[in-house]
C-alpha positions in Angstrom: 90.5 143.5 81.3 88.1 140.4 80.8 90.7 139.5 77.9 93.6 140.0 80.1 92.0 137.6 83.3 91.2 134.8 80.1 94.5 134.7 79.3 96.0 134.2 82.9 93.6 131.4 83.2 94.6 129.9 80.0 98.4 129.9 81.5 97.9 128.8 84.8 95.9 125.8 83.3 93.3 127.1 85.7 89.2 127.4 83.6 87.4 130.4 85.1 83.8 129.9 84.3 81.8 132.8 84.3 78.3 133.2 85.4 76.2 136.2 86.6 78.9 138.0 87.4 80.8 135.4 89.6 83.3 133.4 89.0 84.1 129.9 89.4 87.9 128.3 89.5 88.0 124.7 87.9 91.4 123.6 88.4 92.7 120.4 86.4 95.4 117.8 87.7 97.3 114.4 87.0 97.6 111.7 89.3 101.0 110.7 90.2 103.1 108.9 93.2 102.8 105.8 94.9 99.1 104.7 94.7 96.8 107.3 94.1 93.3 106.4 95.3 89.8 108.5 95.4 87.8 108.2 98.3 84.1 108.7 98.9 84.5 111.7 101.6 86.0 113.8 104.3 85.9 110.7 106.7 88.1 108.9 108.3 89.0 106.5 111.1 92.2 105.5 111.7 93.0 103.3 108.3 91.8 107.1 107.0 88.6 107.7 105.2 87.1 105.0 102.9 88.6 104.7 99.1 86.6 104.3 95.7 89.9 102.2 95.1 93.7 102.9 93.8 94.1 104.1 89.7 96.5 104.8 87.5 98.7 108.0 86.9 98.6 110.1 85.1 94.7 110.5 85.1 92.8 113.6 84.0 91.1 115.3 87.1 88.7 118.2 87.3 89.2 119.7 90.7 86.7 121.7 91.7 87.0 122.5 95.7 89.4 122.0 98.3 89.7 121.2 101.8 92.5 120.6 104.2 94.6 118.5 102.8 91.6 117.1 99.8 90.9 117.8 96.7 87.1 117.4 95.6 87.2 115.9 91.9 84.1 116.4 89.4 84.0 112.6 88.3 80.9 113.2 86.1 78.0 115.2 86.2 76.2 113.6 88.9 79.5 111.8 90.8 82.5 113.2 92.6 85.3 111.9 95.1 88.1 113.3 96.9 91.4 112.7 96.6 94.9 113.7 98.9 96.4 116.8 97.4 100.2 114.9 97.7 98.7 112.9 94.8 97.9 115.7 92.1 100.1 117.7 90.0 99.2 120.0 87.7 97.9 119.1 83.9 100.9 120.3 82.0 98.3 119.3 78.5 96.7 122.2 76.8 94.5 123.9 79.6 91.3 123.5 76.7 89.6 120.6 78.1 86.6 118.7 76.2 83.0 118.9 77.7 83.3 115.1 77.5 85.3 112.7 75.9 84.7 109.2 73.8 85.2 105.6 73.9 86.3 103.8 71.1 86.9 100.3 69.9 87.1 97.1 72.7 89.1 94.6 72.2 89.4 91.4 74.4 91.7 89.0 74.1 94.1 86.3 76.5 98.2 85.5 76.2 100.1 82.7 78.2 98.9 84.0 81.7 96.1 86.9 81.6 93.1 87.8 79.9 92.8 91.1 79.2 89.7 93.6 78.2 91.6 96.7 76.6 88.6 100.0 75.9 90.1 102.8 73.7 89.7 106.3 75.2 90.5 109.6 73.7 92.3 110.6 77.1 93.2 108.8 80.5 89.5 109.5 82.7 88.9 108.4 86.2 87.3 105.5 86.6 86.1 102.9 89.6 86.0 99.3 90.2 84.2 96.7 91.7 83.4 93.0 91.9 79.5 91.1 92.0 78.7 87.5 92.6 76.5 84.9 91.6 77.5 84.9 89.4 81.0 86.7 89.6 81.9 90.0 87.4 83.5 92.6 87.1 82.0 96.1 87.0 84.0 99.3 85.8 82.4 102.8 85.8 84.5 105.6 83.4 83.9 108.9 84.3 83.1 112.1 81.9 82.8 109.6 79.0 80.4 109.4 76.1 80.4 106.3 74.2 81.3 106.0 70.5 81.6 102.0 70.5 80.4 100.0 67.6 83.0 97.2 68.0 83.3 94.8 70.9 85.7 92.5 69.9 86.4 89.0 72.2 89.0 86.8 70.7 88.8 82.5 71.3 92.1 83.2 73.1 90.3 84.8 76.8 90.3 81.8 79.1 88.7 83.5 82.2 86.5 86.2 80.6 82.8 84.8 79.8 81.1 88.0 77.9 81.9 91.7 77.6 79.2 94.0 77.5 78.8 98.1 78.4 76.1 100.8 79.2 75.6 104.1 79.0 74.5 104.6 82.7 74.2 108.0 82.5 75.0 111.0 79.8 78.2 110.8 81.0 79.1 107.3 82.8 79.9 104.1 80.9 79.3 101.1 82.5 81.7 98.2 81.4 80.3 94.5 82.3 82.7 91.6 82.7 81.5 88.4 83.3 83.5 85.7 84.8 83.4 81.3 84.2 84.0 80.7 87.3 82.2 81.3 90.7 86.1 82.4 92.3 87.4 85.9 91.9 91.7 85.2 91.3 92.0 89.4 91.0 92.1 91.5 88.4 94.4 95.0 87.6 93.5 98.6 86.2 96.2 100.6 84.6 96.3 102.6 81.0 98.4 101.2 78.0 98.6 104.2 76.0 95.4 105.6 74.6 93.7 102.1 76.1 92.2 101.7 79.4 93.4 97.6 80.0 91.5 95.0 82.9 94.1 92.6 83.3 92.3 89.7 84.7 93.9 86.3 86.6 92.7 82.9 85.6 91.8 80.3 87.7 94.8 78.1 88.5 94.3 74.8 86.1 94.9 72.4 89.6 93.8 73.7 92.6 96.0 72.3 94.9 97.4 74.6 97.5 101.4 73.0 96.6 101.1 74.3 93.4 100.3 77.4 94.0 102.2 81.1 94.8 101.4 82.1 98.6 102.5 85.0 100.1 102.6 85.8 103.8 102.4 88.8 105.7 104.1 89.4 109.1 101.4 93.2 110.2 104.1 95.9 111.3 107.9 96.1 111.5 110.7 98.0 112.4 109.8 101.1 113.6 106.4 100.2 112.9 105.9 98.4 116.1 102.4 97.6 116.2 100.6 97.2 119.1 101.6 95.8 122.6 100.2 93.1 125.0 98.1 94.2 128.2 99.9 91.8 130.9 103.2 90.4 129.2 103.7 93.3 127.0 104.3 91.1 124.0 104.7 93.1 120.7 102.9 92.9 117.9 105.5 93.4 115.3 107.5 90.4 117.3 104.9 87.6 117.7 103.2 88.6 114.1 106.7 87.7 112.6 106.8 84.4 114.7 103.5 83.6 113.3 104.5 84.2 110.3 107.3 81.8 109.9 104.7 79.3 111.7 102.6 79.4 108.7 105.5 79.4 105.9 107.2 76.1 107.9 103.8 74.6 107.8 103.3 74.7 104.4 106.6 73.7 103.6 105.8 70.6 105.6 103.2 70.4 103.5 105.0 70.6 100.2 104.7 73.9 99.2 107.7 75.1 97.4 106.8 79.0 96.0 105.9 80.8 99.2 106.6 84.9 99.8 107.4 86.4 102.7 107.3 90.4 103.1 109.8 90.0 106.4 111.5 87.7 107.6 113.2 89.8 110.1 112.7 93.3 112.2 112.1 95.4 109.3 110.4 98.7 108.3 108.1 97.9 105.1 105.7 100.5 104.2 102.3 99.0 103.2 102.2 100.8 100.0 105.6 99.4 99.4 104.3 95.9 100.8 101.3 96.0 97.8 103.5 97.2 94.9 105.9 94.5 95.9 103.3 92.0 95.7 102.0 93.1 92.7 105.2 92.4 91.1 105.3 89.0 92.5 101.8 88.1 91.5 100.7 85.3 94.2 97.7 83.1 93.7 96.4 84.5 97.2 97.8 86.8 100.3 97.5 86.3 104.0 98.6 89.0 106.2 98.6 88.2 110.0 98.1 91.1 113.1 97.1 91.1 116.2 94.2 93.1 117.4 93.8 95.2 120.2 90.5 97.6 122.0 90.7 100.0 124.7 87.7 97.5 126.8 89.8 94.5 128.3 87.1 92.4 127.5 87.2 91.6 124.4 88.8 88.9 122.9 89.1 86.4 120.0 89.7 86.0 116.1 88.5 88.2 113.2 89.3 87.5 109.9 88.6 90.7 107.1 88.2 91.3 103.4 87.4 94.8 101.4 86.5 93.2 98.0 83.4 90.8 97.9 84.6 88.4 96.1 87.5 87.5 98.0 85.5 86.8 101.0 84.8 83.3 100.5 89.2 82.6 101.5 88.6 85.1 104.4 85.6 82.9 105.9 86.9 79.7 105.4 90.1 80.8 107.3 87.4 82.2 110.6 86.3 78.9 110.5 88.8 76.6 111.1 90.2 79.2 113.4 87.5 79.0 115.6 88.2 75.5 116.1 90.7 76.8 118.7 88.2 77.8 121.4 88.7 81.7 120.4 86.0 84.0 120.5 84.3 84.8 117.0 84.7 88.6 116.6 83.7 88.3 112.9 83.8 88.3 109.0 84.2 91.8 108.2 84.0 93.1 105.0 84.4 96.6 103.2 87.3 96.8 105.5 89.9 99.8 104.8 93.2 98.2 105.4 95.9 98.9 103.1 96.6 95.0 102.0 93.1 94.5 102.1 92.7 96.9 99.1 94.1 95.3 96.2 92.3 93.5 93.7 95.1 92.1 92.4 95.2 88.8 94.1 92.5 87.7 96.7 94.0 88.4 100.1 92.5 88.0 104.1 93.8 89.6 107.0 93.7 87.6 110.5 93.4 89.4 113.2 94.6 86.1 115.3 93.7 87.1 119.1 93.9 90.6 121.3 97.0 91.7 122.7 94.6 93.7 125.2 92.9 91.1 126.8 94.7 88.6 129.0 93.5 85.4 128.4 94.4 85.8 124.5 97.7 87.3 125.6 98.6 84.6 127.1 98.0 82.3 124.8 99.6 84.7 121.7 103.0 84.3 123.1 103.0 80.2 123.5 105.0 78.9 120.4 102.7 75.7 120.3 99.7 78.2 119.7 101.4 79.7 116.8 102.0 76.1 115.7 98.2 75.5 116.2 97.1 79.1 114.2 99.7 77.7 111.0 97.8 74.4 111.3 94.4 75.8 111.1 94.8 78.7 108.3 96.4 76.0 106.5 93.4 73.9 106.7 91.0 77.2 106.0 92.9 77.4 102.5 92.7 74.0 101.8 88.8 74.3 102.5 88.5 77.3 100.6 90.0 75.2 97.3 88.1 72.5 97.7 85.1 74.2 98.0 85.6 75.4 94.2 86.3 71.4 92.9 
């Protein structure tokens, strides 16, 4: 019987683990669809419960529990996440999986447009991102990973990248240091190129001058995403974000800038993870998306401008500044923030909440066209701030 039971585990590509008696059902999956992303736990507010970050597919998971519509993943021995069970498939590999897997050989190097840091791995492991500051780096963690690295190779062609460097955190945690030249975060991409894990990582454009330079702009909601809807004059969000908008792109055509992407530029349904693989294709020097806010207590009012990744708050504060200058309440700089085109690292990105649709006073002045002529001005003038900050 015990033979028979081994076997059926073997097939399903389910490990039963035997203990004392008991049992214990270790299931293992791959990553696939639009934008997988592990999160920290159960949860949620309304953007939903707060990610680790997107990665690849394709990625080796060790499920280990399960809960409404979640999968709990054994990251390492000490670290797990959760993950949407739409997002999994099962391992189709040979159901033997290693106690822990190696690293091998880095080797980082630059072409025409990216630096890249590529880290050889003896199968596709989860892993999580972040950025640090003063000075700038980036900091990937790889999961149930032992490291067999003698060679750290950086060729004279990386442009961007300063020093690579790694630790072994933890038995089974490698901790890959990248250190930046210059103070700015332009974004950075995690994907696997074969049997390497690869950090694609954006220079800093050569001139910073904001005509130069690839903008894309963000009308919030959509077709029969409508958005919110004004207290008083019942304006709609989807409507007066689009006008806004096109406020911003004429302005900086005025200016002289001649590469600017819009996501709309009419009614339309876009889904945001649509919106963010679309804009990874395009590749802008910087994002701004523009919504309007809205709270259940008709008293509160003004501007708010957000970020999720650290270093890409720097944009997102210059941009509350000069928006203050219109006499709208300050509702903040606020960071960590779970909105879907706030996630990328990609491409440093801010998201203006302009004004509330719920309180009157901002209502009113949300659907005057020379007020969206005076937002345009002033995020233009946050940007420019924001460049010449880094001169």
């Amino acid at each position: 019987m015990k033979r028979l039971i081994i076997s059926l585990c073997i097939l399903t590509s389910i490990h039963c683990i035997g203990q004392n008696n008991t049992s214990q059902f270790i299931y293992f999956g791959r990553t696939f669809g639009k934008l997988p992303a592990l999160s920290y736990g159960m949860g949620e507010d309304r953007l939903g419960g707060a990610k680790m970050g997107y990665i690849d597919s394709n990625v080796l998971l060790k499920i280990v529990d399960s809960a409404k519509d979640m999968y709990t993943v054994q990251l390492s021995k000490f670290h797990s996440a959760l993950i949407e069970k739409s997002y999994v498939k099962p391992d189709s590999s040979s159901p033997i999986k290693k106690p822990y897997y190696l690293t091998g050989s880095f080797i980082s190097k630059g072409d025409s447009l990216f630096d890249y840091v590529n880290i050889y791995l003896d199968e596709k492991l989860p892993y999580k991102s972040w950025m640090e500051i003063n000075p700038s780096k980036i900091m990937v963690d790889i999961y149930g990973v032992q490291s067999n690295t003698n060679w750290v190779t950086q060729l004279s062609s990386l442009k961007e990248v300063k020093n690579v460097y790694y630790n072994q955190v933890e038995d089974d945690v490698v901790r890959v240091t990248i250190e930046l030249k210059h103070a700015q975060h332009w974004g950075y991409s995690i994907s696997y190129k074969e049997k390497f894990l690869s950090i694609r990582i954006k220079r800093q454009p050569a001139k910073l001058d904001i005509r130069k330079m690839v903008i894309a702009i963000d009308a919030g909601h959509g077709g029969s995403n409508s958005g919110t809807a004004g207290i008083k004059l019942k304006a709609s969000e989807k409507e007066q974000t689009l006008l806004f908008a096109k406020a911003l792109e004429k302005s900086f055509k005025k200016l002289g800038v001649k590469n600017i992407i819009m996501t709309r530029q009419s009614d339309t349904s876009f889904d945001n993870k649509d919106r963010i693989l679309w804009l990874q294709q395009q590749n802008p020097d910087f994002e701004i998306s523009l919504h309007l806010n809205s709270s259940s207590k008709e008293s509160i009012k003004g501007v708010s401008t957000y970020y999720k990744h650290i270093g890409f708050r720097p944009l997102t504060s210059s941009i509350l500044k000069r928006m203050l200058e219109l006499k709208l309440d300050e509702f903040g700089n606020i960071g960590h923030f779970n909105f879907a085109l706030n996630a990328p690292t990609d491409f440093p990105n801010c998201l203006v909440e302009i004004a509330f649709l719920s309180n009157v006073e901002d209502e009113k002045r949300i659907v005057k066209p020379s007020f969206h002529t005076q937002v345009a001005g002033k995020i233009q003038l946050g940007i420019i701030d924001w460049l010449n900050n880094m001169k």
